[in-house]
Backbone as JSON Lines, residues from 0, in Angstrom:
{"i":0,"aa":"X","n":[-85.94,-85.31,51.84],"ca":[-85.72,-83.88,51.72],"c":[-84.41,-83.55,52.42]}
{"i":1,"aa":"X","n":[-83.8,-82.56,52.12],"ca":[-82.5,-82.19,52.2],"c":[-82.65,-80.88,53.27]}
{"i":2,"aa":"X","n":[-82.0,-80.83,54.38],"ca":[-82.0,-80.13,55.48],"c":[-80.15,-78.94,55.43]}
{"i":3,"aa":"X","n":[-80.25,-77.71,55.19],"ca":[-79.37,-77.01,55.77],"c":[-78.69,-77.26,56.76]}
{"i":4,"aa":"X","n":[-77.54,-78.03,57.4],"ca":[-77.01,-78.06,58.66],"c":[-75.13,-78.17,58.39]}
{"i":5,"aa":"X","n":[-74.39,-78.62,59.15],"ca":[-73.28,-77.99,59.37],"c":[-72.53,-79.26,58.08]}
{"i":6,"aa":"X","n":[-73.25,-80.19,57.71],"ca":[-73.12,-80.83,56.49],"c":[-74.23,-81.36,55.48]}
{"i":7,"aa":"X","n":[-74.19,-81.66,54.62],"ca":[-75.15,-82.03,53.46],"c":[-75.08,-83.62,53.67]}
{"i":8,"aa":"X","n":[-76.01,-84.03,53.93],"ca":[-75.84,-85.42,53.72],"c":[-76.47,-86.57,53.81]}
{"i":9,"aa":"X","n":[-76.21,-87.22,52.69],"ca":[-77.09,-88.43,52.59],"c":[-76.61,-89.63,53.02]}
{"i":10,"aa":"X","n":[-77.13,-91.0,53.3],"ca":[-76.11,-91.74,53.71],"c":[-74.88,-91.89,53.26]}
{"i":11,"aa":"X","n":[-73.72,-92.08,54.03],"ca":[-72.05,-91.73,53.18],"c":[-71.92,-90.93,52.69]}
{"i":12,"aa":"X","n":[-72.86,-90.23,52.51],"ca":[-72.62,-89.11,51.51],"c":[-72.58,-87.69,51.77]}
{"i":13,"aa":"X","n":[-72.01,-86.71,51.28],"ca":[-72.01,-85.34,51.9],"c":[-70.92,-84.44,51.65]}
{"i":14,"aa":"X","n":[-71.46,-83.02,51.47],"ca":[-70.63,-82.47,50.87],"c":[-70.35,-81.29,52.2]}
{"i":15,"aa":"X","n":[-69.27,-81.0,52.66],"ca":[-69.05,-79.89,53.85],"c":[-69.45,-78.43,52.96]}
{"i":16,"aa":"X","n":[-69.75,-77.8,54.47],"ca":[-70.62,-76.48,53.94],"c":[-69.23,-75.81,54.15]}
{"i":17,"aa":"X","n":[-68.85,-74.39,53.31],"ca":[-67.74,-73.66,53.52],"c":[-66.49,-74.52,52.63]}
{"i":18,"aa":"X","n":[-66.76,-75.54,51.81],"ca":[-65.47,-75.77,50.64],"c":[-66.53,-75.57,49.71]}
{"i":19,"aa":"X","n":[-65.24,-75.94,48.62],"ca":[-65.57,-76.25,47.23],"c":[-65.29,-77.68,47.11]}
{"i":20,"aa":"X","n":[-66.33,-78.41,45.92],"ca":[-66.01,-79.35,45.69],"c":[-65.92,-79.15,43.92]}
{"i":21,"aa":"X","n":[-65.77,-80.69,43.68],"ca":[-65.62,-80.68,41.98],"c":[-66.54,-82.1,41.45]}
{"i":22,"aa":"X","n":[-66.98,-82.81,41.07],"ca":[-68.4,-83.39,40.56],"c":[-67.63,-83.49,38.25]}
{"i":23,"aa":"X","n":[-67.5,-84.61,38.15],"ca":[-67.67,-85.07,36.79],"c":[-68.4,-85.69,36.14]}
{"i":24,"aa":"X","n":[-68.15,-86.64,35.06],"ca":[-69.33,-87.43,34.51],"c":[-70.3,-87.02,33.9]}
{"i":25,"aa":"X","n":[-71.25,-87.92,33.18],"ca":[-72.06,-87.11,32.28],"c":[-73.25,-87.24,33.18]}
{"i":26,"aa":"X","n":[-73.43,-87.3,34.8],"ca":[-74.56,-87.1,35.47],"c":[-73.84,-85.76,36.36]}
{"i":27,"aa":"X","n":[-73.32,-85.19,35.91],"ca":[-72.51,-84.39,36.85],"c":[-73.5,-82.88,37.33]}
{"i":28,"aa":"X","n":[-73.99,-82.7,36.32],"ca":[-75.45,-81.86,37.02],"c":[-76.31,-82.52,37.61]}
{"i":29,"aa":"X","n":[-77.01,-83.31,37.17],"ca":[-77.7,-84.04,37.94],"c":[-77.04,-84.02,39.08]}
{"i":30,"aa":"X","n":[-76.24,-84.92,39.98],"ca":[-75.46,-84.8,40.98],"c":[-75.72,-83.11,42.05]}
{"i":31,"aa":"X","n":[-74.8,-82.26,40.63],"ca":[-75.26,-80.65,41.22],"c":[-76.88,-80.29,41.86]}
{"i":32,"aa":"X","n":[-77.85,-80.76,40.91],"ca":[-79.25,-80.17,41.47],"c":[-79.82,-80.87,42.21]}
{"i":33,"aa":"X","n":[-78.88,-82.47,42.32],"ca":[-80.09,-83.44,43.69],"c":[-79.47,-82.57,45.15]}
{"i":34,"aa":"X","n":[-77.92,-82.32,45.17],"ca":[-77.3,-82.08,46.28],"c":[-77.61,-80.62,46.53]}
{"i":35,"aa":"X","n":[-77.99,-79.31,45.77],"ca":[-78.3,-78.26,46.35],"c":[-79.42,-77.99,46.68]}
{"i":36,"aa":"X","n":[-80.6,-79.29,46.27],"ca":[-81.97,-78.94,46.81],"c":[-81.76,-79.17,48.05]}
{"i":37,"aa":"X","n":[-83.06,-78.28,49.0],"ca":[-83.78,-77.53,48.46],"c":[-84.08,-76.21,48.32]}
{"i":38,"aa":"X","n":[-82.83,-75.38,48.6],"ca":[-82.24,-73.83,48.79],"c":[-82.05,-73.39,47.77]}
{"i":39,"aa":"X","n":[-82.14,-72.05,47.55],"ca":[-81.33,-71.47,46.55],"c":[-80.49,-72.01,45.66]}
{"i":40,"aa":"X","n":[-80.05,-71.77,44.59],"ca":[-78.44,-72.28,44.25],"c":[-78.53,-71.17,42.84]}
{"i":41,"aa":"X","n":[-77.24,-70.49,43.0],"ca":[-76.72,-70.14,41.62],"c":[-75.88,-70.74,41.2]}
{"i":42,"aa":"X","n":[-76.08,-70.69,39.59],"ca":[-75.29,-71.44,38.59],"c":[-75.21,-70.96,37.75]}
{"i":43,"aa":"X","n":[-73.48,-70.68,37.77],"ca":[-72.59,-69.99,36.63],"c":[-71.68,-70.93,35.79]}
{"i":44,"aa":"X","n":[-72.07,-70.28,34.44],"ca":[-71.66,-71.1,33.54],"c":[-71.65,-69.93,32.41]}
{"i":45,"aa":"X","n":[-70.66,-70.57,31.03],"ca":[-69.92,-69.42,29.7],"c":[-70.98,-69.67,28.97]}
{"i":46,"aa":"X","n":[-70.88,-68.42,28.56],"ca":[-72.04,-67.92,27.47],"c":[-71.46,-68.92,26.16]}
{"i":47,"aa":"X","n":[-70.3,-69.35,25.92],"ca":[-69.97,-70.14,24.46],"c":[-70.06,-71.3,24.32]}
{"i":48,"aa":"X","n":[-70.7,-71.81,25.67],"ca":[-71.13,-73.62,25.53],"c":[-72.31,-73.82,25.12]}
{"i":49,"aa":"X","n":[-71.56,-74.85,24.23],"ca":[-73.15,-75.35,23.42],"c":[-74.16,-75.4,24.11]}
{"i":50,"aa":"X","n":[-74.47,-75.84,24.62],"ca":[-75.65,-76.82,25.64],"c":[-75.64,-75.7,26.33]}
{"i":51,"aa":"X","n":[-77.56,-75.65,26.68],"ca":[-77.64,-74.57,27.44],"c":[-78.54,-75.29,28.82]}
{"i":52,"aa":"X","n":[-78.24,-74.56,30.4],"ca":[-78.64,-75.14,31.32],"c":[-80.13,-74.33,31.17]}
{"i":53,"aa":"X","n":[-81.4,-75.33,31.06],"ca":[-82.82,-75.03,31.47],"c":[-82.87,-75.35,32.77]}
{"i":54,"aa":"X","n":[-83.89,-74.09,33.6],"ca":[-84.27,-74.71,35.34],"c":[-85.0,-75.59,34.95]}
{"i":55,"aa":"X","n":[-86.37,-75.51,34.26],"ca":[-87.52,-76.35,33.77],"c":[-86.86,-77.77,33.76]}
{"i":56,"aa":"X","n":[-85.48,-77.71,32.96],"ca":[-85.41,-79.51,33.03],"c":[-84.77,-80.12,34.34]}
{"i":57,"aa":"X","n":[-84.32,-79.53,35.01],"ca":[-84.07,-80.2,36.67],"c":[-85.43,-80.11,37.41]}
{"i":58,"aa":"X","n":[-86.54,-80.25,36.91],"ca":[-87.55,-80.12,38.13],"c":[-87.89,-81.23,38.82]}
{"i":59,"aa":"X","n":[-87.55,-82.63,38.12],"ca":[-87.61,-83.48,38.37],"c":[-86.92,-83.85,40.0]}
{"i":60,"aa":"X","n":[-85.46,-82.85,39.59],"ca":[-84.57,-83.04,40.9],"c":[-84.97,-81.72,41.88]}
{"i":61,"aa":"X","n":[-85.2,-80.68,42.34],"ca":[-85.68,-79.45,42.51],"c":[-86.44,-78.54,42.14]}
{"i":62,"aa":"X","n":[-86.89,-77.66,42.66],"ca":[-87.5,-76.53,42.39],"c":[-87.21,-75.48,41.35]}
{"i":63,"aa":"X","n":[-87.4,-75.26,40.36],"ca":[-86.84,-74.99,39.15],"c":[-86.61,-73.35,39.39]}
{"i":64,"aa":"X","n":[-87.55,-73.11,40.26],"ca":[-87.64,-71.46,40.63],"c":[-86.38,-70.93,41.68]}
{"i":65,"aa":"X","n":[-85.8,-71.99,42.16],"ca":[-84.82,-71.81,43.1],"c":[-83.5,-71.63,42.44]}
{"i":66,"aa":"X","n":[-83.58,-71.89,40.75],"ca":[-82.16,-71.75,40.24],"c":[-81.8,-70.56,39.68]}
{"i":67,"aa":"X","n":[-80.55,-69.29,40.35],"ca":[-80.96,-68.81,39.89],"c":[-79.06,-68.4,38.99]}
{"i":68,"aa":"X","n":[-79.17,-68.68,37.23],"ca":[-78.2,-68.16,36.54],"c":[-77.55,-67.07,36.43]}
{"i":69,"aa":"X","n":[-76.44,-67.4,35.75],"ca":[-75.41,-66.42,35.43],"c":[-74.67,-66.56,34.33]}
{"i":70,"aa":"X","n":[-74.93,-66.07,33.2],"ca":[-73.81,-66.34,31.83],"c":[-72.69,-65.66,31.7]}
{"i":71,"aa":"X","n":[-71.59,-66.44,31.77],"ca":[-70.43,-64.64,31.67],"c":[-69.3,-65.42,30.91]}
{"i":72,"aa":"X","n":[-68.69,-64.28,29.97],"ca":[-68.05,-64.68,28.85],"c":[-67.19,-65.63,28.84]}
{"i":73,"aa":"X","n":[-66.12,-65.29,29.76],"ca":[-64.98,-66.84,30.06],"c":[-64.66,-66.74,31.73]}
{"i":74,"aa":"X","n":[-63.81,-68.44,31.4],"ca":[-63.59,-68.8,33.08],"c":[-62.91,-67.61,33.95]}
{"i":75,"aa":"X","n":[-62.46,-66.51,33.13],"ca":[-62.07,-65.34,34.13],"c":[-62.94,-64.49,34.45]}
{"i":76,"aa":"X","n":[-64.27,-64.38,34.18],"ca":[-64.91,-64.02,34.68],"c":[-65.87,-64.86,35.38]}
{"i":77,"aa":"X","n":[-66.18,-66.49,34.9],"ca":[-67.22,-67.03,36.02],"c":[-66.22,-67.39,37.4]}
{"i":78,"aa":"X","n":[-65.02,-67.33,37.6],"ca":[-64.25,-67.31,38.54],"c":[-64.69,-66.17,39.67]}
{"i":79,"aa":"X","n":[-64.46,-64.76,38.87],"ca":[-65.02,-63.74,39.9],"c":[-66.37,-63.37,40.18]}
{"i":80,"aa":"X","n":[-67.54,-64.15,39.68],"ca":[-68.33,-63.96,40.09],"c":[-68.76,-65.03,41.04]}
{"i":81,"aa":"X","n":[-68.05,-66.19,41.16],"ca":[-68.39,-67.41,41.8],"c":[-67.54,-66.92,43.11]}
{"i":82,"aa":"X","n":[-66.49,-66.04,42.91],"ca":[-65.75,-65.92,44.6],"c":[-66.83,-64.76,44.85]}
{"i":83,"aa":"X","n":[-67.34,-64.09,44.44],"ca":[-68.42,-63.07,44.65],"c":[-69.27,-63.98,45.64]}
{"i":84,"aa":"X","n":[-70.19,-64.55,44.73],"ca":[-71.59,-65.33,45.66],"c":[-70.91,-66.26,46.42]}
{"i":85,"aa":"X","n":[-69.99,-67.15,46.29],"ca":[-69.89,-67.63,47.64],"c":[-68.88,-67.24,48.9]}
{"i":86,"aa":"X","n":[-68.74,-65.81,49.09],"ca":[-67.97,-64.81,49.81],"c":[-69.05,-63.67,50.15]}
{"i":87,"aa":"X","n":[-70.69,-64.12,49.59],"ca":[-71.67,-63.17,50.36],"c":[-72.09,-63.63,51.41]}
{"i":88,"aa":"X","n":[-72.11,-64.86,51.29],"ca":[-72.95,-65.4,52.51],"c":[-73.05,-65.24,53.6]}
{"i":89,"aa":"X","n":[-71.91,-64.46,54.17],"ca":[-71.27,-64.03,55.32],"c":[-72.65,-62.72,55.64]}
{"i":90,"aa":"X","n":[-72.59,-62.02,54.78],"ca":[-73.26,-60.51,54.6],"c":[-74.24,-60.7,54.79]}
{"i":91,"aa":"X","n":[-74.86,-61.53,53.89],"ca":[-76.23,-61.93,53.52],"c":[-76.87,-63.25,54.51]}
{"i":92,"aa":"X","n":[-76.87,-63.7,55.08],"ca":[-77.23,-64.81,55.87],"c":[-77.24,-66.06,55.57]}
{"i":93,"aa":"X","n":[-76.64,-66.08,54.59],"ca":[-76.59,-67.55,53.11],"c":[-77.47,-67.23,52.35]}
{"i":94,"aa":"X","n":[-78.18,-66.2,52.16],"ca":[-78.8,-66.13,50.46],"c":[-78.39,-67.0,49.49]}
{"i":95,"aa":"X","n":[-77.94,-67.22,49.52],"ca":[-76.84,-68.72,48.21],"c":[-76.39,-69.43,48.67]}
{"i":96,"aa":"X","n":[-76.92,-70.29,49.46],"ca":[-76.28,-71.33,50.4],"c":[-75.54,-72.19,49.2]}
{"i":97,"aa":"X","n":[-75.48,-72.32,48.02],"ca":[-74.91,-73.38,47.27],"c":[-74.68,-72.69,46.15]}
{"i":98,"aa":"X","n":[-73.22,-72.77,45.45],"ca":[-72.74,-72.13,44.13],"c":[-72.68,-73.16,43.19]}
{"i":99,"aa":"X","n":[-72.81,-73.21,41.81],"ca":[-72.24,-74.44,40.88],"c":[-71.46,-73.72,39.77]}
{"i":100,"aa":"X","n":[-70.16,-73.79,39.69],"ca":[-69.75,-73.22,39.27],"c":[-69.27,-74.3,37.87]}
{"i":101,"aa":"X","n":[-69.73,-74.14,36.67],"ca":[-69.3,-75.11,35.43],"c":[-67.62,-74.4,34.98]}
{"i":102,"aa":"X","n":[-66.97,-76.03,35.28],"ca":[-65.78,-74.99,34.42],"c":[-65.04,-75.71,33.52]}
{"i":103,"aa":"X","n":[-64.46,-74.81,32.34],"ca":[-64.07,-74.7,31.18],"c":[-62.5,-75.53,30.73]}
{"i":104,"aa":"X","n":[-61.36,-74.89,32.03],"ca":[-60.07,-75.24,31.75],"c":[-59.91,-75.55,33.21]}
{"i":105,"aa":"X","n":[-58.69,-76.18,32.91],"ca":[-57.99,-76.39,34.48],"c":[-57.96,-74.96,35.5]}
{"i":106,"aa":"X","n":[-57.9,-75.33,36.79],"ca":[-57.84,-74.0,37.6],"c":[-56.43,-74.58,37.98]}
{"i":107,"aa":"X","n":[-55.57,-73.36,38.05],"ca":[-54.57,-73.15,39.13],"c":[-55.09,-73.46,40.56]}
{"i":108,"aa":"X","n":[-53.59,-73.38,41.21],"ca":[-53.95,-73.3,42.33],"c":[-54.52,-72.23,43.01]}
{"i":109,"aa":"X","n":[-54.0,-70.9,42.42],"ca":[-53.88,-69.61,43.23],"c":[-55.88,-69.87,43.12]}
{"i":110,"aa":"X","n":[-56.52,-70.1,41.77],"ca":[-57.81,-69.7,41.62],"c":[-58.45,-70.65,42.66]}
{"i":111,"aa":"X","n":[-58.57,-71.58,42.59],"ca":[-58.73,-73.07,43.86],"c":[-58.77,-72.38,44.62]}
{"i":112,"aa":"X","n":[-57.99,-71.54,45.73],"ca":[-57.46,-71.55,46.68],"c":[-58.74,-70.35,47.1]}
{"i":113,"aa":"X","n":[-58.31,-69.64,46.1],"ca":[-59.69,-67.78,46.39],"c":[-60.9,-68.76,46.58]}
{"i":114,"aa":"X","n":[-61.36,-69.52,45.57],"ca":[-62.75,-69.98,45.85],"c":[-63.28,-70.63,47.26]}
{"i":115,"aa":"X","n":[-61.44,-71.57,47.55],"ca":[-61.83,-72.11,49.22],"c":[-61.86,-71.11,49.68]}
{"i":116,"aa":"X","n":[-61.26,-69.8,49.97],"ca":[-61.25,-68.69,50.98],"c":[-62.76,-68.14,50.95]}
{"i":117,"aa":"X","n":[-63.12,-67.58,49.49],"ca":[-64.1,-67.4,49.62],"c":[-65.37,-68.24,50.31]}
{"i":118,"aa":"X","n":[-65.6,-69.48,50.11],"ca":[-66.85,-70.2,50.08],"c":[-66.61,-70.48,51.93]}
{"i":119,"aa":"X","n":[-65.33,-70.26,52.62],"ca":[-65.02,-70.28,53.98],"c":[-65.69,-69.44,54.6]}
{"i":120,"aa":"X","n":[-65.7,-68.26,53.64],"ca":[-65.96,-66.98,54.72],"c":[-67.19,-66.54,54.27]}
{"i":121,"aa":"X","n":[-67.75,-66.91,53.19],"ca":[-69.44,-67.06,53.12],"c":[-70.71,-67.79,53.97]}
{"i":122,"aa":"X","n":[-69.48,-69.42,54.38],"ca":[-70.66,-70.92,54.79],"c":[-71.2,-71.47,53.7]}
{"i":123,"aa":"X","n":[-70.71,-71.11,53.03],"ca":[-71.22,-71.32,51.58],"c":[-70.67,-72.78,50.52]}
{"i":124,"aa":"X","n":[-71.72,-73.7,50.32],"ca":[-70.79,-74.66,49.78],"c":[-71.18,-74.09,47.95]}
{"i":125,"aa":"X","n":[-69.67,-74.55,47.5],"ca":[-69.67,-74.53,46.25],"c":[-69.14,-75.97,45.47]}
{"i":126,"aa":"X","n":[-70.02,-76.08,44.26],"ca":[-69.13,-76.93,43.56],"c":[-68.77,-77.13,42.11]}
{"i":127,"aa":"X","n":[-68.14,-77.19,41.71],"ca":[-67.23,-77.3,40.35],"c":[-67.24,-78.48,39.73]}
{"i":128,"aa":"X","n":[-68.26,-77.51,38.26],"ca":[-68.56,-79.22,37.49],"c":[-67.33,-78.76,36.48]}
{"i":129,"aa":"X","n":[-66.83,-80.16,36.18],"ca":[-65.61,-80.33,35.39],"c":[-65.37,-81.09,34.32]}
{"i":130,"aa":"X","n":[-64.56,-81.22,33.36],"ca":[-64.34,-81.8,32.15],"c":[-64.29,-83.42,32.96]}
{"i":131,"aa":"X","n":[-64.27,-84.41,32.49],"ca":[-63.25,-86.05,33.17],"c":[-62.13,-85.56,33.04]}
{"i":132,"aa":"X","n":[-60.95,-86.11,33.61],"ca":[-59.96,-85.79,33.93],"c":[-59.29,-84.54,34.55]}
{"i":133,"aa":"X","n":[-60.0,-83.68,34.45],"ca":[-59.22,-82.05,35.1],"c":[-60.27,-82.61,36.42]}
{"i":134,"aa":"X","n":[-59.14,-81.57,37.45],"ca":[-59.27,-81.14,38.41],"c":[-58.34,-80.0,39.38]}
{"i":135,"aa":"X","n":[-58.77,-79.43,40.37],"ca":[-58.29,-78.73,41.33],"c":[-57.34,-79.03,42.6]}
{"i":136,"aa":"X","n":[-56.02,-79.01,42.86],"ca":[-55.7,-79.57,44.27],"c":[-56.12,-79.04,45.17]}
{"i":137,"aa":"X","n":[-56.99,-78.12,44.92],"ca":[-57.7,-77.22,46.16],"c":[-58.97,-77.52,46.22]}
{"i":138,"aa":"X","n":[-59.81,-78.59,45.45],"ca":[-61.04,-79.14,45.98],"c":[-60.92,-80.19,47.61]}
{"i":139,"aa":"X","n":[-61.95,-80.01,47.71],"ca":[-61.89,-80.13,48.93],"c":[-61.98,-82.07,48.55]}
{"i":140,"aa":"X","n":[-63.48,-82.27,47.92],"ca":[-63.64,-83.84,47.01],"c":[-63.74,-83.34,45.91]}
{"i":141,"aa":"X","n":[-63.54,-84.58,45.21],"ca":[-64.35,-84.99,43.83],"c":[-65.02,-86.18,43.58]}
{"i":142,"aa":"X","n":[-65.97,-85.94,42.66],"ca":[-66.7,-87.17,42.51],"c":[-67.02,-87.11,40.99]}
{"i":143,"aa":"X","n":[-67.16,-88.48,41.02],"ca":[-67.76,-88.74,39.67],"c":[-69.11,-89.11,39.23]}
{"i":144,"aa":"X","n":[-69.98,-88.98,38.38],"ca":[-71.41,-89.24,38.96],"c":[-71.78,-89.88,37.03]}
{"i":145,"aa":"X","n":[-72.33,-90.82,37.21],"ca":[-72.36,-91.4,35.7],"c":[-73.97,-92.35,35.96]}
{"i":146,"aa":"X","n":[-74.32,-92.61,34.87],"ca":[-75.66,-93.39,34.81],"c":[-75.63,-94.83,34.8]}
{"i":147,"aa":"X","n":[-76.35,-95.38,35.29],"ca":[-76.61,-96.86,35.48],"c":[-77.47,-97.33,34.74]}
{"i":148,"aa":"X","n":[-77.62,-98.39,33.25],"ca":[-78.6,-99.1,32.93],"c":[-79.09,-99.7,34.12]}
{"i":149,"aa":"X","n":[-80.88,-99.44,33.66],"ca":[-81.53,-100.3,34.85],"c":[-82.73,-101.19,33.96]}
{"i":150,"aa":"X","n":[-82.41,-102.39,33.13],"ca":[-83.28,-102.7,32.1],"c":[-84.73,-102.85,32.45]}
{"i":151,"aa":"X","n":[-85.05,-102.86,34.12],"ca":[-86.13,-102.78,34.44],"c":[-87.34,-101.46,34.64]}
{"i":152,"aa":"X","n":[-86.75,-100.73,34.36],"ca":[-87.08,-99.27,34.68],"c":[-86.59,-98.68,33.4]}
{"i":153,"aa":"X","n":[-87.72,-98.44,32.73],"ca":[-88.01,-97.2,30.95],"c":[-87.06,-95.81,31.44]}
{"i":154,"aa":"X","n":[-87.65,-95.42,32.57],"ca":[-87.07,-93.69,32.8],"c":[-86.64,-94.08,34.15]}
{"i":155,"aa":"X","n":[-85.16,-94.71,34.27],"ca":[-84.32,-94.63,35.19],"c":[-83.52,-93.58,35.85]}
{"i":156,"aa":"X","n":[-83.56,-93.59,36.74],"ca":[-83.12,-92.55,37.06],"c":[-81.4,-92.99,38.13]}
{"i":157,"aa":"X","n":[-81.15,-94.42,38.04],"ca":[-80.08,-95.03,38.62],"c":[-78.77,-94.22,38.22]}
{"i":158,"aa":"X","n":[-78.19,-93.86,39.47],"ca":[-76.53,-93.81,38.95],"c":[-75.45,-93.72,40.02]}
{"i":159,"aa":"X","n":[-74.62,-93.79,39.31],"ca":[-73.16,-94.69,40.38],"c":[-72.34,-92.59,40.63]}
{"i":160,"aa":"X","n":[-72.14,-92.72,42.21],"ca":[-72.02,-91.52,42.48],"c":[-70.43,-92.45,43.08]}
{"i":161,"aa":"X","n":[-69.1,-91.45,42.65],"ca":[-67.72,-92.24,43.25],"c":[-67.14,-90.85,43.88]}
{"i":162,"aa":"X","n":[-66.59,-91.72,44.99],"ca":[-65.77,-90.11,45.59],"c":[-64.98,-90.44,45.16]}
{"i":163,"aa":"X","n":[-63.56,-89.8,44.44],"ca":[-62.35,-90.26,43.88],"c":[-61.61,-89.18,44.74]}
{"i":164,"aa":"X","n":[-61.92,-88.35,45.44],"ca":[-60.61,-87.49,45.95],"c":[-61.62,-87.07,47.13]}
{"i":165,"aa":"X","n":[-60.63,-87.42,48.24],"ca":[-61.49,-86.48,50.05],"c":[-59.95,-86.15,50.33]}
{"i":166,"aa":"X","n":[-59.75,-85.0,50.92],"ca":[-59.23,-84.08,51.97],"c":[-59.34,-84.81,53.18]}
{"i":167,"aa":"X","n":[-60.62,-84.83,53.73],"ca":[-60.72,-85.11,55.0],"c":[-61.17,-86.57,55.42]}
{"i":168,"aa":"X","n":[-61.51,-87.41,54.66],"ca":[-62.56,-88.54,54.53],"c":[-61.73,-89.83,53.6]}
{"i":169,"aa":"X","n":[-62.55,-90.47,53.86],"ca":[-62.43,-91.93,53.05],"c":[-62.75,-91.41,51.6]}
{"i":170,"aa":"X","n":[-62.75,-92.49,50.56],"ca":[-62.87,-92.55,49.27],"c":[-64.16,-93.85,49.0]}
{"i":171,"aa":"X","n":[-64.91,-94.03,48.16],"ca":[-65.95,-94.99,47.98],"c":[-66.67,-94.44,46.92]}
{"i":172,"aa":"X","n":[-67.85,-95.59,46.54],"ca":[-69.08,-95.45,45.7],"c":[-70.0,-96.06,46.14]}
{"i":173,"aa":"X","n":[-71.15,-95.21,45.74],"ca":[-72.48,-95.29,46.05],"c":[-73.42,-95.62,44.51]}
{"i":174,"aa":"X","n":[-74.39,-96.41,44.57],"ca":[-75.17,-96.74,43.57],"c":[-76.59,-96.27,44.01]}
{"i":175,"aa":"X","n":[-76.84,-95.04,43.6],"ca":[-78.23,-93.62,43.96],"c":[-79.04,-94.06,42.87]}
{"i":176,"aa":"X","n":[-80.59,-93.88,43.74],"ca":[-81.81,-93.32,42.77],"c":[-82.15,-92.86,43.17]}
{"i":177,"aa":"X","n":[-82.57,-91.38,42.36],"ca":[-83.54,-90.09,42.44],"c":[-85.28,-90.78,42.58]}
{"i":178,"aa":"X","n":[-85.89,-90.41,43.49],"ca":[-87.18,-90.58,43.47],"c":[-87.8,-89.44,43.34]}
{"i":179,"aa":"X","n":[-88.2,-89.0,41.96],"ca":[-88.54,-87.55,41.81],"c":[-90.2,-87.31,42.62]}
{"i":180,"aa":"X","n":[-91.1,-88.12,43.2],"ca":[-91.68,-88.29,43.46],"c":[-91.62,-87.52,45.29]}
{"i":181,"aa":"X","n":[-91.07,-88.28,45.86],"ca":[-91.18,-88.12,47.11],"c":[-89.65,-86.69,47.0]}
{"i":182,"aa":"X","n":[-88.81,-87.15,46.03],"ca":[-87.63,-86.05,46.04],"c":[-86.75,-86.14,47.34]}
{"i":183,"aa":"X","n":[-86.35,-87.65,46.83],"ca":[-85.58,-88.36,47.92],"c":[-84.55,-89.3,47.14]}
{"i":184,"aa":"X","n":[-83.3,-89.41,48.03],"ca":[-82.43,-90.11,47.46],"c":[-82.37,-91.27,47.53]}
{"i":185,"aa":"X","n":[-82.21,-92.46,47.22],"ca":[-81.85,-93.77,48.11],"c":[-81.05,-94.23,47.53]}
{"i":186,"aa":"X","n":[-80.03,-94.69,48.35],"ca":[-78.77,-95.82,48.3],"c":[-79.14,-96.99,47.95]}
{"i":187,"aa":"X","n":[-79.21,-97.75,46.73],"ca":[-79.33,-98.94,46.34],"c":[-78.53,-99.85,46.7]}
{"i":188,"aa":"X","n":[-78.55,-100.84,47.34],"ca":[-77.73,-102.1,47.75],"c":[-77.22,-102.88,46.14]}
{"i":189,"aa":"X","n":[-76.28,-103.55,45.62],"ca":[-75.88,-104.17,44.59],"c":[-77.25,-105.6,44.97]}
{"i":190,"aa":"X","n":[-77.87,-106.03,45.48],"ca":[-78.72,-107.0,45.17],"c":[-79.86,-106.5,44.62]}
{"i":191,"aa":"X","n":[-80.35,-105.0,44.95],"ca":[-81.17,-104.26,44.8],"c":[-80.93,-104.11,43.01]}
{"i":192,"aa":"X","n":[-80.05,-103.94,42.28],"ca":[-79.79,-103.23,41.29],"c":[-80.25,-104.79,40.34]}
């Protein structure tokens, strides 16, 4: 279980409270709903993407009742509502301890930059799921989060989590399984896999 404190974190792993981060890959939600359990989290995302986010199907990773959406027409508006919630937290006591903000096109810097200010002056971590290849110079990390065949396991839940960009930290990868069971992470060793 995942504890509120002055970082998120699993072994090596961890996301600082008060940035933004950015998260790719086609486990890149996944990633989003193991790391904001088990608090709150809103998640904003455009009303014109195909694919629509169900809470019901992350329950596996969280509490499905804890997610709570936002559809808004384009990235100029899920921009200002994402410096919104994570620039309340301050007000509010962290009501939204965690933002996920899905995004569409590249951000500038100037937009990067509001979201770090904001999510600073909330405590508020946010993070930014992204196309492969785009990113922000104003994320704080990025990571990449992709699935692992595990021929031993029907409904695997294995996958290779990479930091490709730290600010403050080293760079590495981790090889994670979700234990939806206990709703715990574990670091798989490569003999393990």
């Amino acid at each position: 279980m995942f504890t509120l404190m002055q970082t998120r974190r699993l072994p090596h792993i961890s996301l600082r409270i008060g940035r933004v981060h950015e998260v790719c890959g086609p486990s890149s939600r996944g990633f989003a709903a193991i790391l904001s359990a088990p608090g709150a989290v809103f998640w904003i995302r455009e009303t014109w993407l195909a694919d629509t986010l169900h809470p019901l199907g992350l329950t596996s990773f969280r509490d499905p009742t804890l997610i709570l959406t936002a559809v808004t027409q384009d990235q100029t508006d899920s921009l200002a509502v994402a410096e919104e919630a994570l620039s309340d937290g301050a007000s509010n006591a962290g009501a939204l301890p965690y933002v996920v903000i899905e995004i569409t096109r590249p951000l500038n810097l100037r937009e990067g930059r509001r979201l770090q200010l904001a999510a600073k002056a909330g405590g508020t971590t946010g993070l930014c799921v992204i196309p492969e290849g785009m990113g922000s110079n104003a994320a704080e990390t990025r990571w990449r989060a992709s699935p692992v065949f595990d021929a031993q396991r029907e409904d695997s839940t294995l996958m290779r989590w990479e930091n490709i960009k730290n600010k403050s930290g080293t760079i590495g990868a981790w090889d994670v399984r979700w234990d939806s069971e206990t709703r715990r992470l574990h670091v798989v060793s490569a003999a393990a896999l």
